[in-house]
C-alpha positions as CSV (number, residue, x, y, z in Angstrom):
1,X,14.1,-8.6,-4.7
2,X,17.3,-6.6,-4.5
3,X,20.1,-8.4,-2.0
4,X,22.6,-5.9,-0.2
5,X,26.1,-7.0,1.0
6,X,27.5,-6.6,4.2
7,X,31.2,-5.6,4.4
8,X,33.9,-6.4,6.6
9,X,35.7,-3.8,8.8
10,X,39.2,-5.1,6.9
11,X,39.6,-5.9,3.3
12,X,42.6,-6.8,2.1
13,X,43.5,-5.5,-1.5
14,X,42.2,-8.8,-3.2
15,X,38.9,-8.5,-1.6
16,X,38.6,-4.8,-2.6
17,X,39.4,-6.1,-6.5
18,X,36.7,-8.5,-6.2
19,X,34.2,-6.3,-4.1
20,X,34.7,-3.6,-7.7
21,X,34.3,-6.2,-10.2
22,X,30.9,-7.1,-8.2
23,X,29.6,-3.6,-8.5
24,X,30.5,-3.3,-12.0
25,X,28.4,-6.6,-13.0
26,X,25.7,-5.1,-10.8
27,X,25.9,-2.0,-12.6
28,X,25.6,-3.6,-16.1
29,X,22.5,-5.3,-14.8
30,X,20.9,-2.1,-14.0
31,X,21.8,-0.3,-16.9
32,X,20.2,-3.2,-18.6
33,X,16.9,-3.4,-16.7
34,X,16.6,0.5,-16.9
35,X,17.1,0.2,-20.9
36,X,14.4,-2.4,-21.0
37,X,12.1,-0.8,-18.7
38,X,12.2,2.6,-20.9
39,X,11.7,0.0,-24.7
40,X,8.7,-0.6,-22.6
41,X,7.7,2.7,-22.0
42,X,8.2,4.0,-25.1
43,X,6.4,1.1,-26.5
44,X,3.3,1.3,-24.2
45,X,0.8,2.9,-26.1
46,X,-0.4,6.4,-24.5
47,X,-3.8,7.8,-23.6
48,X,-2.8,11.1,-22.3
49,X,-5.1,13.9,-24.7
50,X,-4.2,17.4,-24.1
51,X,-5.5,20.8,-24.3
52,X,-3.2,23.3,-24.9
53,X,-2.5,26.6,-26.8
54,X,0.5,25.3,-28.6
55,X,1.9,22.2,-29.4
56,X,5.4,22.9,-28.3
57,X,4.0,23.5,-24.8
58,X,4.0,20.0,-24.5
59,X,7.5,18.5,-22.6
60,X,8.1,15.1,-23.3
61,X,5.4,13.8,-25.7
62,X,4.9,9.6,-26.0
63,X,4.2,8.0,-29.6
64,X,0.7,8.0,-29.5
65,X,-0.5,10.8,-27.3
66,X,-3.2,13.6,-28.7
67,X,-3.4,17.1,-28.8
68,X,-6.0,19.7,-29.2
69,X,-3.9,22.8,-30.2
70,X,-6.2,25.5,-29.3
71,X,-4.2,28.0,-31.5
72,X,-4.3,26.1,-34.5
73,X,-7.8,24.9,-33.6
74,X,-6.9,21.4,-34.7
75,X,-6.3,17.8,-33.1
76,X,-2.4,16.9,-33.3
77,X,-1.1,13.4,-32.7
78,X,2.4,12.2,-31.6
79,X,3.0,9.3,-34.3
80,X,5.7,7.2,-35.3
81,X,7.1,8.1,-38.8
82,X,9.7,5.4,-39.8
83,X,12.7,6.3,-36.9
84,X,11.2,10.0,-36.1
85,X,8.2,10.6,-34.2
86,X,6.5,14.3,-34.7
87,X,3.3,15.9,-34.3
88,X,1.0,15.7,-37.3
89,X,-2.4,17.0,-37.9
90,X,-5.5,14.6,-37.4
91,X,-8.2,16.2,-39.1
């Protein structure tokens, strides 16, 4: 559950320092959670099969996702090769 501050009308310059160095720490804990929620996502295993004329059609393919390339006339899957990921033929 998120928690918001409440600020004073007055800060002196002290409380201004302190009030910045707060933000900062909350912004390396969002950047954090954000990193680890998109490891997640791009670790999640996809079911989304498409049919489309082209491969590159496709935006922003996830590992795992399939393809039916209607130009090609062949099923295409988005796999993991080592560090790169690329569409490969499946049959």
């Amino acid at each position: 559950m998120a928690r918001y501050p409440t600020l004073p009308m007055r800060m002196s310059n002290e409380d201004l320092i302190d009030m910045y160095k707060q933000i900062q720490r909350w912004g390396s804990i969002l950047v954090n959670e954000l990193d680890s929620r998109d490891l997640e996502a791009q670790n999640t295993p996809s079911t989304n099969i498409f049919r489309v004329v082209t491969i590159t059609s496709i935006g922003r393919p996830k590992k795992g996702d399939i393809a039916y390339s209607a130009s090609s006339g062949k099923f295409k899957g988005y796999v993991s090769l080592g560090s790169e990921t690329s569409w490969q033929d499946l049959n």
